[in-house]
Each structure stands twice: as structure tokens, then as C-alpha cells.
BAFI-778803 format. One record per atom (N, C-alpha, C): x, y, z; atom name. Coordinates in steps of 0.02 Angstrom, whole numbers, plus 32768, in hexadecimal, padded with zeros to 4 digits. Each point is the difference from the previous one (the first is absolute). Layout:
<<X; Y; Z>; CA>;
...
***
This chain:
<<7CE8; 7F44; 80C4>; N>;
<<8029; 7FE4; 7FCC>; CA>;
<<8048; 8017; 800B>; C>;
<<801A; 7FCB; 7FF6>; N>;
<<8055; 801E; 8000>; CA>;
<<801C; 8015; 7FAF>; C>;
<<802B; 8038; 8016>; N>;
<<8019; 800A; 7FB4>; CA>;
<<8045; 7FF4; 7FF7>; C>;
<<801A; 8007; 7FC6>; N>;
<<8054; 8002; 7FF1>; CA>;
<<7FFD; 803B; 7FC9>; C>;
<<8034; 800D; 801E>; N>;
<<8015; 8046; 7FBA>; CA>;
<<8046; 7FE9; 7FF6>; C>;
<<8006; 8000; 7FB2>; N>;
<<805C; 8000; 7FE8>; CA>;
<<8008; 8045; 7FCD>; C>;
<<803B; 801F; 8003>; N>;
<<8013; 802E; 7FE6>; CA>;
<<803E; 801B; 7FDD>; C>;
<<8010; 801F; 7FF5>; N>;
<<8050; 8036; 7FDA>; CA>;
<<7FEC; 803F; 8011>; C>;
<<8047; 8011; 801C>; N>;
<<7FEA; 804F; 8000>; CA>;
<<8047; 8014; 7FC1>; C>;
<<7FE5; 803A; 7FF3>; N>;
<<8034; 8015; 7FC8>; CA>;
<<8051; 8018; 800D>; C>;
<<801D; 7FF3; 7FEA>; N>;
<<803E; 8005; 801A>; CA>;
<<8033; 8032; 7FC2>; C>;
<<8012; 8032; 8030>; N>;
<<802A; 8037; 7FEA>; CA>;
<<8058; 8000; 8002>; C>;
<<8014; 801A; 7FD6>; N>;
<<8043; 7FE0; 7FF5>; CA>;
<<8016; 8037; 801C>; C>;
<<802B; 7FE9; 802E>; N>;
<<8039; 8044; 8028>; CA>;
<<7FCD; 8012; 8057>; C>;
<<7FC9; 7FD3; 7FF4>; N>;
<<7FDF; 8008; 8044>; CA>;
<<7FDA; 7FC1; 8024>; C>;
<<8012; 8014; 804C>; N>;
<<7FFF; 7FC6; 8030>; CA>;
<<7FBA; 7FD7; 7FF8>; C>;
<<7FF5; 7FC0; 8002>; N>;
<<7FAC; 7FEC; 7FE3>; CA>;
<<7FE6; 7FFF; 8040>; C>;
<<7FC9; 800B; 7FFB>; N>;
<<7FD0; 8014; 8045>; CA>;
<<7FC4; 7FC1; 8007>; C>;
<<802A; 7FCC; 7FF3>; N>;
<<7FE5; 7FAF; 800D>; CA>;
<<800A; 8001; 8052>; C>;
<<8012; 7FFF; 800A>; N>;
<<8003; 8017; 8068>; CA>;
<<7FCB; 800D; 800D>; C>;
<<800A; 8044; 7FEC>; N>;
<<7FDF; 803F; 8036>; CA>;
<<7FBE; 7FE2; 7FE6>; C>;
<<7FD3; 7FF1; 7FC7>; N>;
<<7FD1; 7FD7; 7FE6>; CA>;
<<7FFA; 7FC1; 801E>; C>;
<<8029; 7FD9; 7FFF>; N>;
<<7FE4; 7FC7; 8031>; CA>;
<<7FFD; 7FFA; 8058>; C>;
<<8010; 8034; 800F>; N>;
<<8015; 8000; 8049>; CA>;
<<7FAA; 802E; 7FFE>; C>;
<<7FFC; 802A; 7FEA>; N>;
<<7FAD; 803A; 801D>; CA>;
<<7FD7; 7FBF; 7FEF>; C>;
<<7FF9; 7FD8; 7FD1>; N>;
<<7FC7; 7FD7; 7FE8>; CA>;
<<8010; 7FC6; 802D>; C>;
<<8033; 7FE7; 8028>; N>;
<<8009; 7FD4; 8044>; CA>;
<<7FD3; 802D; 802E>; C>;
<<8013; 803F; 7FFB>; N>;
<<7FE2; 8021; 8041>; CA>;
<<7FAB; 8009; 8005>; C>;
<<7FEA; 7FDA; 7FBF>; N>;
<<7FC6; 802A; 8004>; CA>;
<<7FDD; 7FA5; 8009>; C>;
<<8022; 7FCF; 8011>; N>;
<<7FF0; 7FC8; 7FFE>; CA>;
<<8010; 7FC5; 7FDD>; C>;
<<8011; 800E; 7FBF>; N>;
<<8017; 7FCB; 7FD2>; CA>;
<<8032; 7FE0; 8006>; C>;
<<8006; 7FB9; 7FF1>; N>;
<<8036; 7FEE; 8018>; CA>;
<<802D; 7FCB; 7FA3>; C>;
<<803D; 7FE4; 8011>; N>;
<<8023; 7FDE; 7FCF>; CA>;
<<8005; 7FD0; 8012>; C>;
<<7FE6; 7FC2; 8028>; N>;
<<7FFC; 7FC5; 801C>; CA>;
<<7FC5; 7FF1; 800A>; C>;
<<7FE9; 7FBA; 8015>; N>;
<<7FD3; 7FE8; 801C>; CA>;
<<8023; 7FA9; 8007>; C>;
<<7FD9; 7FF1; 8028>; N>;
<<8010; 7FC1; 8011>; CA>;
<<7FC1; 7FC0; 7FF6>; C>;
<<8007; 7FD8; 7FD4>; N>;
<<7FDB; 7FBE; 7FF7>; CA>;
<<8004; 7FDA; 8015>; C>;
<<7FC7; 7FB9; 7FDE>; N>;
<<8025; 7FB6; 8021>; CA>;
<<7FF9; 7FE5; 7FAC>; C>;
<<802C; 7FF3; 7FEB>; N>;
<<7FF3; 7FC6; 7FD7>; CA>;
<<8028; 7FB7; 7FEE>; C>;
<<7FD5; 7FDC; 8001>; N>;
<<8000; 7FAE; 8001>; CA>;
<<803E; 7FEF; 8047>; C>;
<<7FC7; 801E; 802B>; N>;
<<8009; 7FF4; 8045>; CA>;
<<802E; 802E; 801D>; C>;
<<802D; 8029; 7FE4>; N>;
<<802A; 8028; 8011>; CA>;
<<800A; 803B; 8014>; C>;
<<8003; 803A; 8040>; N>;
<<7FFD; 8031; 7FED>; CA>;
<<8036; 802B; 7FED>; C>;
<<7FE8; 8038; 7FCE>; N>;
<<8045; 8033; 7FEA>; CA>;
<<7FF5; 8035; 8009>; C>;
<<8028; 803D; 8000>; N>;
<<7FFE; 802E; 7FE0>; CA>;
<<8023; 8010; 7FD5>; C>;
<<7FBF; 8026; 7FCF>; N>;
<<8007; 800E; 7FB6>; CA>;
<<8019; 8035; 7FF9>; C>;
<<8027; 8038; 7FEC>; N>;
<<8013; 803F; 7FF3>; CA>;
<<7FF3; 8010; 7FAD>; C>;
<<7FE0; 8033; 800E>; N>;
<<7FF7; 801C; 7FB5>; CA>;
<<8024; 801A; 7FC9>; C>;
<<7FF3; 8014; 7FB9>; N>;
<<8049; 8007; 7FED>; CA>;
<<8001; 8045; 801D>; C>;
<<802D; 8021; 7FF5>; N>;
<<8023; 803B; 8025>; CA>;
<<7FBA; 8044; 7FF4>; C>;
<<7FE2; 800B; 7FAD>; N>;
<<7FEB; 802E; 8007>; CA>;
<<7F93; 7FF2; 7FF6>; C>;
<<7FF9; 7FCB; 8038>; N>;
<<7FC5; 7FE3; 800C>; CA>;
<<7FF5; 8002; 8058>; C>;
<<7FCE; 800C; 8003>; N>;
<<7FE3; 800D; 8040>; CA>;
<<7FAC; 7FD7; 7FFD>; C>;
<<7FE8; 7FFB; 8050>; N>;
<<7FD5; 7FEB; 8004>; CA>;
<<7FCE; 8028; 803D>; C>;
<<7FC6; 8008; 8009>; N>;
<<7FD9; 800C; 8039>; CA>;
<<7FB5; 7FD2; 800E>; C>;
<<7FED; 800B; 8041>; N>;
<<7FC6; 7FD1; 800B>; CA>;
<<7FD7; 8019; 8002>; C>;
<<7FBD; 8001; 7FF2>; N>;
<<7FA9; 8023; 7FF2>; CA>;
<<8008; 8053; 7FE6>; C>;
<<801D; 7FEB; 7FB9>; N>;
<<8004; 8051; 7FD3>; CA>;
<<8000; 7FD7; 7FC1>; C>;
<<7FD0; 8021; 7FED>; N>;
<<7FFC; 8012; 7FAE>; CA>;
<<801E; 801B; 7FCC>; C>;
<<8011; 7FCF; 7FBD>; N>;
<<8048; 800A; 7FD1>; CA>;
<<7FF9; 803F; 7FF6>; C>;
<<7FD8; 8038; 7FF4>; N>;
<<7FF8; 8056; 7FEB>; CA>;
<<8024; 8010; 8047>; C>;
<<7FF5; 7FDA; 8036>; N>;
<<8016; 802D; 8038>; CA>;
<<804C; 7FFF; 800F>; C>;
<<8027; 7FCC; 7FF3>; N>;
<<8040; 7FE6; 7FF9>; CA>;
<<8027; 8037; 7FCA>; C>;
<<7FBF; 800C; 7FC1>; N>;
<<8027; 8027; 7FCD>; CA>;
<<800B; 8045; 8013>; C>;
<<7FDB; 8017; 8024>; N>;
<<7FD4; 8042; 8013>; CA>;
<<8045; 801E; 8045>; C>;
<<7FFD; 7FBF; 8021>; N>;
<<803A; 800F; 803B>; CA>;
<<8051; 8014; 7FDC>; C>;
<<8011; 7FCC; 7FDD>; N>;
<<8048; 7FF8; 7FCD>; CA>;
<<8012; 803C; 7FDC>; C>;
<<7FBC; 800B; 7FFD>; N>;
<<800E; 804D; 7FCC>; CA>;
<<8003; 8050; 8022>; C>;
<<7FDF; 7FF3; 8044>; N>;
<<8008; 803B; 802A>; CA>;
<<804B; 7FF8; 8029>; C>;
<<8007; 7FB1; 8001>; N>;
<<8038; 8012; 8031>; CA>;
<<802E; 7FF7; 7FD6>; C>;
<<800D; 8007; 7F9F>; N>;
<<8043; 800F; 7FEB>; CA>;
<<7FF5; 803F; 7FF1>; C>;
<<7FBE; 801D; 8005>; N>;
<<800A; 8054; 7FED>; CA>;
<<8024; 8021; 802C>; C>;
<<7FF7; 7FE7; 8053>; N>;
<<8012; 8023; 802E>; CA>;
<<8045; 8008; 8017>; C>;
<<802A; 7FBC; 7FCD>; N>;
<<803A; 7FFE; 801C>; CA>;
<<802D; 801A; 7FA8>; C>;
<<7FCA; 8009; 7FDB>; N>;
<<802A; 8025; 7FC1>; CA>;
<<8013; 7FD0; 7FDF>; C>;
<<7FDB; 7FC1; 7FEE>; N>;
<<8004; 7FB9; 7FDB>; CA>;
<<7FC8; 8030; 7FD4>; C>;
<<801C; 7FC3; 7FB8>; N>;
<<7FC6; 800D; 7FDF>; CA>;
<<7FFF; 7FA3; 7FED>; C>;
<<7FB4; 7FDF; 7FED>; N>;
<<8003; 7FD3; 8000>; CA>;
<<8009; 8008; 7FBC>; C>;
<<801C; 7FAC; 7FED>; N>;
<<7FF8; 7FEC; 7FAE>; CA>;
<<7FE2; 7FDD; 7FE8>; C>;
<<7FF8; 7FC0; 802F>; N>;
<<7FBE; 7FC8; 7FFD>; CA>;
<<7FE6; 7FF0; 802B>; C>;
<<7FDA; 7FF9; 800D>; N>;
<<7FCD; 7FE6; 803A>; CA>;
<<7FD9; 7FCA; 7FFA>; C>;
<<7FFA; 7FC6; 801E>; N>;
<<7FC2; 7FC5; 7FFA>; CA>;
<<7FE8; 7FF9; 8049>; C>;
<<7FA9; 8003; 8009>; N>;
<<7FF4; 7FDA; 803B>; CA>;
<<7FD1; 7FD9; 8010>; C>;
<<7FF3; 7FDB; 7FF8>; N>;
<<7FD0; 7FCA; 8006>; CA>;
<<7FFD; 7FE2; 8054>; C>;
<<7FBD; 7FBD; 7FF2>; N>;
<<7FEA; 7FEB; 803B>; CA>;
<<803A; 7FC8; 8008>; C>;
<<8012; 800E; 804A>; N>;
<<8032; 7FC2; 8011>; CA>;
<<7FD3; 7FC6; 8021>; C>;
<<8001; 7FCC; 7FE8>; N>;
<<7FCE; 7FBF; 800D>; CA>;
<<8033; 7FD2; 8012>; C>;
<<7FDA; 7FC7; 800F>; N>;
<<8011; 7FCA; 8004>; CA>;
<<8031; 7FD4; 7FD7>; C>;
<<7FEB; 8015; 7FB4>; N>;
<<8022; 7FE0; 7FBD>; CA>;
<<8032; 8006; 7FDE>; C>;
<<803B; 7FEF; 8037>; N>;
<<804D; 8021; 7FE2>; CA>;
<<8028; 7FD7; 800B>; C>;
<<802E; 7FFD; 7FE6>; N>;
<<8044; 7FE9; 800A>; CA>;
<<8033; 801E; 7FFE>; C>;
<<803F; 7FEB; 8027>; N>;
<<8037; 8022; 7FF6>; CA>;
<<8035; 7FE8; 802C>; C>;
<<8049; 8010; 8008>; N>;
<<8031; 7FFD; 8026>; CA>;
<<8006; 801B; 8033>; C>;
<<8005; 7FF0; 8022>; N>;
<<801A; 8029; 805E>; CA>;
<<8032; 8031; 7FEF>; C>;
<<8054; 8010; 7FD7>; N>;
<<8013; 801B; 8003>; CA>;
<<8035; 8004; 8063>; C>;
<<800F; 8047; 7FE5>; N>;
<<8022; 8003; 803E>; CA>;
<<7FF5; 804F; 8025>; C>;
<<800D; 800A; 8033>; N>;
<<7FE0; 805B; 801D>; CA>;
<<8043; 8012; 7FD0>; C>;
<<7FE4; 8050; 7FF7>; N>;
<<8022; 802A; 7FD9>; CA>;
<<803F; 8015; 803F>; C>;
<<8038; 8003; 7FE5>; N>;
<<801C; 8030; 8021>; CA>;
<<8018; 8047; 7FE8>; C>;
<<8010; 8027; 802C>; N>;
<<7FF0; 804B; 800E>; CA>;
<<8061; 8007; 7FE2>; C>;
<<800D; 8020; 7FB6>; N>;
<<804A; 8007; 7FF0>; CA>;
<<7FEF; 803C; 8024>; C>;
***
């Protein structure tokens, strides 16, 4: 099963947010913010919104389970978390790749 996790991490006033260092270990551990479709004949790539990720044959506890070790490790604390099964049954905008300010 593929999963998606979306999130917030909490954010401290007077300190740097550790949305990076959090999305870069959870790239490293496989997950990614894109994927690419076809629809009505077309192909795209889709980019996710900024604080959503995706992986292939892991389970939504395992997505939550990863998110939460790898913001402990970098001194995130999360604030919300969702992760469910990523299927077939979605829609959405392509968007554009993030760039790196």
C-alpha cells in the first residue's frame, strides 16, 4: 500500500522552523513530494502541497511512526499529523517544483 502523510510542525517565535531539516531526513528515508500521472491522456507531474509527502508499500502508522522519529531527531515537535492510504481516487493540480529560497 502506498501512503501519504500531511502535517504542521509547531512553530516558535524568535526561532529558525525546522521544516527543512524535517523534510529533507523524511526525503532521505524515501518519501517523496511529487509523483507523476496521466490524466485524460496527459502526463504530469503533480507536486504536493509543501507540508505533504508520499511513500510506496508502507503503512499509514508507519508514515506516522517515521514523521515522528525523524522530527524528534531533528528537535521538531509535530502539531498535526494525517496519514492515510494513497489510492487511486484523487484529484488535484500539478502545481509547480518548490523552489529552495
Amino acid at each position: 500500500m502506498n501512503s501519504l502523510v500531511t502535517y504542521d510542525l509547531e512553530e516558535k517565535i524568535f526561532q529558525e522552523s525546522k521544516h527543512s531539516q524535517v523534510k529533507a531526513a523524511m526525503k532521505a528515508r524515501g518519501y517523496m513530494d511529487s509523483f507523476i500521472a496521466e490524466v485524460d491522456g496527459k502526463k504530469s507531474t503533480y507536486y504536493l502541497p509543501n507540508t505533504t509527502l508520499w511513500k510506496q508499500n508502507i503503512e499509514p502508522a508507519t508514515a506516522k511512526k517515521d514523521l515522528l522519529e525523524v522530527a524528534a531527531q531533528n528537535g521538531a515537535i509535530v502539531e498535526r499529523l494525517f496519514a492515510n492510504q494513497f489510492a487511486t481516487n484523487w484529484v488535484g493540480l500539478p502545481g509547480k517544483p518548490y523552489v529552495k529560497k
